[in-house]
C-alpha positions as CSV (number, residue, x, y, z in Angstrom):
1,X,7.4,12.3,23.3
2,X,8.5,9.1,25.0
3,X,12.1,7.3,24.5
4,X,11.1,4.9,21.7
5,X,8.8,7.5,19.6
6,X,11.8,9.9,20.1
7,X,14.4,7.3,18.7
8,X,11.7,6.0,16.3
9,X,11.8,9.9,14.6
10,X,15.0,10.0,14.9
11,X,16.3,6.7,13.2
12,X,13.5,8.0,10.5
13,X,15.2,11.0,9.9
14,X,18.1,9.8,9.3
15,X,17.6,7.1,6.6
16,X,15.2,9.7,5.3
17,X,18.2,12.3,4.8
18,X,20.5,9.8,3.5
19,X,17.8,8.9,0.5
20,X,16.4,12.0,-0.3
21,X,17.1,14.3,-2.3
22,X,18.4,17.6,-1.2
23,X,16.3,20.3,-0.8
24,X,18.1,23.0,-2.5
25,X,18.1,20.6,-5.6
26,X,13.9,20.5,-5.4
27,X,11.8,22.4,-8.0
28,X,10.1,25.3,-5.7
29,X,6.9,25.0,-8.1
30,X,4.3,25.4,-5.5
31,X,3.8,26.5,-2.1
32,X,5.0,24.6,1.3
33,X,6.8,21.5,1.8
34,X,4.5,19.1,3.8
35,X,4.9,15.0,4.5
36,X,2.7,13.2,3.5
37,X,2.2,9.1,4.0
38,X,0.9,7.1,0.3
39,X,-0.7,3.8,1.0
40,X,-1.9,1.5,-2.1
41,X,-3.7,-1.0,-1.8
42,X,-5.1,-3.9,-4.1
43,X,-8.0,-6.2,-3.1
44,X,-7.7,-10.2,-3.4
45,X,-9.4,-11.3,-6.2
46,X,-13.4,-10.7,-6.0
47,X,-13.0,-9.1,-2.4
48,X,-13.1,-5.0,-3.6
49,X,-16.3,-3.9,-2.3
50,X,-15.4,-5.5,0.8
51,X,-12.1,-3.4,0.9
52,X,-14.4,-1.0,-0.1
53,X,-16.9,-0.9,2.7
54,X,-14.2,-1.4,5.4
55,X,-12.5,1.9,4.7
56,X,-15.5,3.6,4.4
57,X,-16.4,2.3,8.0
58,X,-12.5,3.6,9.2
59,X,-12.4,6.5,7.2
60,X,-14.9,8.8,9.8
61,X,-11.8,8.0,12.6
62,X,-8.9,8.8,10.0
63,X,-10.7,12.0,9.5
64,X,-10.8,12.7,13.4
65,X,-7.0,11.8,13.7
66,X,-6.2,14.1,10.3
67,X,-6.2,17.3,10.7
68,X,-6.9,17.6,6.9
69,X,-7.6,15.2,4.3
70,X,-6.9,12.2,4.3
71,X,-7.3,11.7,0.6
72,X,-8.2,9.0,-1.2
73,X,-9.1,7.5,-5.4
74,X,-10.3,4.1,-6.9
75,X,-8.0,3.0,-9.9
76,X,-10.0,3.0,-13.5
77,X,-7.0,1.7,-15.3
78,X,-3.3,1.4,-15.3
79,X,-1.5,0.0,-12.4
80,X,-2.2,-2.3,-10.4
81,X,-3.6,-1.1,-7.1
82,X,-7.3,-0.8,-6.6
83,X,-6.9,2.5,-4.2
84,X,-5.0,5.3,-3.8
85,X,-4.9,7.1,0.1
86,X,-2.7,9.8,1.2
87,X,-2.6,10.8,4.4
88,X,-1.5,14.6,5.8
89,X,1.0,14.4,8.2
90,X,2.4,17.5,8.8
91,X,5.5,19.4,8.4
92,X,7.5,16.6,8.9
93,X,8.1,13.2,11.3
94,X,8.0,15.2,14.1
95,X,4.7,15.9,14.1
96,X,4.2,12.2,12.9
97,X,5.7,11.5,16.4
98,X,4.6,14.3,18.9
99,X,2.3,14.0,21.7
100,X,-0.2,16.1,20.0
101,X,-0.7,13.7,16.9
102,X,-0.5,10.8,19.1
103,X,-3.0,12.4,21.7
104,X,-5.4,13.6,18.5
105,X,-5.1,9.9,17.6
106,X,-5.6,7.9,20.5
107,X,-8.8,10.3,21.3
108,X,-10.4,8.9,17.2
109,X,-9.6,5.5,17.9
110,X,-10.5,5.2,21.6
111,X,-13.8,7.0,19.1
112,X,-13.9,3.9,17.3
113,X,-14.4,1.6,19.9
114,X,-11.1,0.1,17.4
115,X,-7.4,0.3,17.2
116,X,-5.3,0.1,13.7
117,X,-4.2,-3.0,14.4
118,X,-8.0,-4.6,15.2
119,X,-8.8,-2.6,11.9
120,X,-6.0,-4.1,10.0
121,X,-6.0,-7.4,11.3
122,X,-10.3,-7.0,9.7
123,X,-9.0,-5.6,6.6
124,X,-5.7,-7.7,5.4
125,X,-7.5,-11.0,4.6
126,X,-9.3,-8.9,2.1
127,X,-6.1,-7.4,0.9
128,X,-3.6,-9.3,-1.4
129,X,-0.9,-6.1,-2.0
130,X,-0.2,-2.7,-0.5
131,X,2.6,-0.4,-0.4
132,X,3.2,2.0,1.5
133,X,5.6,5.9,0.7
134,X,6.1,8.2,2.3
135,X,6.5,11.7,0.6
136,X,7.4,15.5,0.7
137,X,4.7,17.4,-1.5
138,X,2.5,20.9,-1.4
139,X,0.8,22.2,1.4
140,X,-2.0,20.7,2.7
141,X,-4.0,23.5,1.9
142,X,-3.3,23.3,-2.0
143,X,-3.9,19.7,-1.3
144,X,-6.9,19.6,-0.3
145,X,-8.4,22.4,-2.6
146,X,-6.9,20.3,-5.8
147,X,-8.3,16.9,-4.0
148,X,-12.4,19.0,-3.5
149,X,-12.7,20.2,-6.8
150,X,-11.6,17.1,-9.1
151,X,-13.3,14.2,-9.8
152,X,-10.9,12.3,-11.9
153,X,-6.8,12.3,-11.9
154,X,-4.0,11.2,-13.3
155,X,-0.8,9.4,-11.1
156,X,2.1,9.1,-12.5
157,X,4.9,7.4,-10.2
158,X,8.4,7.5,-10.9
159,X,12.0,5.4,-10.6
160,X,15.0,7.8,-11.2
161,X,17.6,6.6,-13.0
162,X,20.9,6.8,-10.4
163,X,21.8,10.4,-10.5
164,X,19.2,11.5,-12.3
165,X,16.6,12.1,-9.2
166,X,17.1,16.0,-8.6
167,X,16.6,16.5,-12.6
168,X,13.8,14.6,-12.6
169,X,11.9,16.5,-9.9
170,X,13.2,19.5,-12.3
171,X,11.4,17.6,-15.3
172,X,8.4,17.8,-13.5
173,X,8.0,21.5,-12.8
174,X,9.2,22.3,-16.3
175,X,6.4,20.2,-17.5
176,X,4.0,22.3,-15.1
177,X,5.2,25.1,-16.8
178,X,4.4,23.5,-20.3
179,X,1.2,22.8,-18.9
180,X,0.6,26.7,-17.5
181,X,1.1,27.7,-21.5
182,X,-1.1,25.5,-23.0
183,X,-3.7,26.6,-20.4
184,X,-3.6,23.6,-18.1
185,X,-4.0,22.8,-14.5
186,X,-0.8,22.2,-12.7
187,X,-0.1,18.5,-11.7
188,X,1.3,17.9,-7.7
189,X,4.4,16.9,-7.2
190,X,5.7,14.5,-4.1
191,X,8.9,13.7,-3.8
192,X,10.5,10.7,-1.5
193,X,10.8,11.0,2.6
194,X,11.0,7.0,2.9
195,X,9.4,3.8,2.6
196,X,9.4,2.0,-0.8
197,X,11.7,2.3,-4.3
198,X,9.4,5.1,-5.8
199,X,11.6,8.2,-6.0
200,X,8.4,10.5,-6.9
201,X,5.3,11.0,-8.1
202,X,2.6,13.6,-9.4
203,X,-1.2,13.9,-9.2
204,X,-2.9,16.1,-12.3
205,X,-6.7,16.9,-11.3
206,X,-9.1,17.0,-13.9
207,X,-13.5,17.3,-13.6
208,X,-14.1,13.7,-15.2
209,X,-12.7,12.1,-18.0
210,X,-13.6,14.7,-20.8
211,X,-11.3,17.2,-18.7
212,X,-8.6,15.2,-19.0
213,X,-9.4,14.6,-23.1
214,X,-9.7,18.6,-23.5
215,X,-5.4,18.7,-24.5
216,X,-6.5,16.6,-27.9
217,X,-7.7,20.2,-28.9
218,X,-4.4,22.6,-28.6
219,X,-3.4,23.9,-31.9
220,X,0.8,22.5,-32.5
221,X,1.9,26.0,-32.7
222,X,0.5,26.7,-28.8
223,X,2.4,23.4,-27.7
224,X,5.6,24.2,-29.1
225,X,5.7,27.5,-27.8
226,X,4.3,26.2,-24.4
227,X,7.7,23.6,-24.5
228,X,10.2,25.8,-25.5
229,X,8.8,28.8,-23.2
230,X,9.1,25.8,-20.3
231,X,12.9,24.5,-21.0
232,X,12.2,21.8,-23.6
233,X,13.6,21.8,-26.8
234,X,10.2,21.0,-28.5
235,X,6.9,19.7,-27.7
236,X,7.6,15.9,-28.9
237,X,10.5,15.9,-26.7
238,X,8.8,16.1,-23.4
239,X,8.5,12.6,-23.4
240,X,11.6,11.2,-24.7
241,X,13.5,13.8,-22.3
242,X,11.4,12.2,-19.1
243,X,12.5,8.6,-20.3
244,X,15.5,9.9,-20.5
245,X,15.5,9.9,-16.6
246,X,13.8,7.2,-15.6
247,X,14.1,3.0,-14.8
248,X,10.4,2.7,-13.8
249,X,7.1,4.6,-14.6
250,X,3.5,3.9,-13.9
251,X,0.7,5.7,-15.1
252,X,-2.7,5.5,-13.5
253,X,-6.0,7.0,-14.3
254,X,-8.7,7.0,-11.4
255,X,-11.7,8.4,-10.1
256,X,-12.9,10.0,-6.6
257,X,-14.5,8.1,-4.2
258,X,-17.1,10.2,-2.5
């Protein structure tokens, strides 16, 4: 690793361990603890399915540096970005800085016959917002299964309310606990390495749209005893006790691109 990418890590590290949450206070709900990078992006007015087409022209390379994933969904409604991509990085900045990645990833863009910032400089006069987080999450295994079998999801992202970020995180697996009782999939949860305000998110996977719809058929009795069994004092306080915790939530529902 040279001088810069070595100081580059570390300076990352650092602001990264000063704003994150410790990892002793995390919810050990699923397996591994990788990093992962979020980019959203929303198109300037009428200029989507050129955004569009330009990632699916990069995407082969991104694939070729990745040594899983990357990941990526189109917004349906909600908030306001058009796409969803999250990138594997590995088990933490390191590997975001090592020779290895940086070999893998020179070797896909010299590929290309294009560098990120030729793409980039193509793609941002198409683009009128993007944000960029960075994030802890499962392993990239149970990733990528949860990403190949779904078709449809559900993102919700999340603003703590100060103090209230490691019992949020705990919120979250209770409510996959909930959602083991009542005989649903477990959503993903991410949780903040750096980048921008968002403290955490979570990903629920679903078939299509119906899948998602299938919860309008418990029986009360099965939700209750789902809540209580998970931590909550009922079912209808689920939500009240997550607003409880937060400044800022947005919901999203979107779709695969394939």
């Amino acid at each position: 690793m040279s001088n810069l990418r070595r100081t580059l890590a570390m300076m990352l590290l650092v602001v990264c361990g000063v704003f994150s949450v410790p990892s002793d206070a995390l919810p050990q709900a699923d397996e591994g603890r990788q990093l992962y990078r979020t980019l959203f992006l929303r198109a300037a007015p009428g200029e989507l399915a050129t955004v569009l087409e330009l990632l699916g022209e990069r995407w082969p390379t991104w694939e070729a540096a990745s040594e899983v994933g990357p990941f990526r969904m189109r917004h349906s409604q909600g908030d306001q970005w058009d796409l969803m991509l999250v990138f594997h990085v590995g088990d933490g900045f390191e590997d975001y800085f090592s020779e290895a990645t940086g070999e893998r990833v020179a070797r896909a863009w010299a590929d290309a016959g294009e560098t990120d910032d030729e793409f980039e400089a193509r793609l941002l006069p198409h683009v009128s917002w993007r944000e960029e987080l960075w994030v802890w999450g499962p392993s990239a295994e149970l990733v990528a299964t949860r990403f190949a079998d779904a078709g449809y999801f559900h993102v919700e992202v999340f603003l703590a309310i100060a103090g209230k970020r490691a019992e949020l995180l705990r919120q979250r697996a209770m409510e996959n606990v909930y959602l083991d009782g009542i005989g649903r999939a477990r959503n993903l949860i991410f949780e903040r390495a750096g980048g921008a305000a968002w403290d955490s998110y979570t990903i629920g996977f679903y078939r299509d749209i119906r899948h998602f719809a299938e919860s309008a058929n418990i029986s009360d009795e099965v939700e209750e005893r789902a809540a209580v069994a998970a931590g909550f004092e009922s079912s209808s306080t689920i939500g009240t006790y997550l607003r409880s915790l937060i400044a800022r939530h947005n919901d999203t529902l979107a779709t695969a691109i394939r």
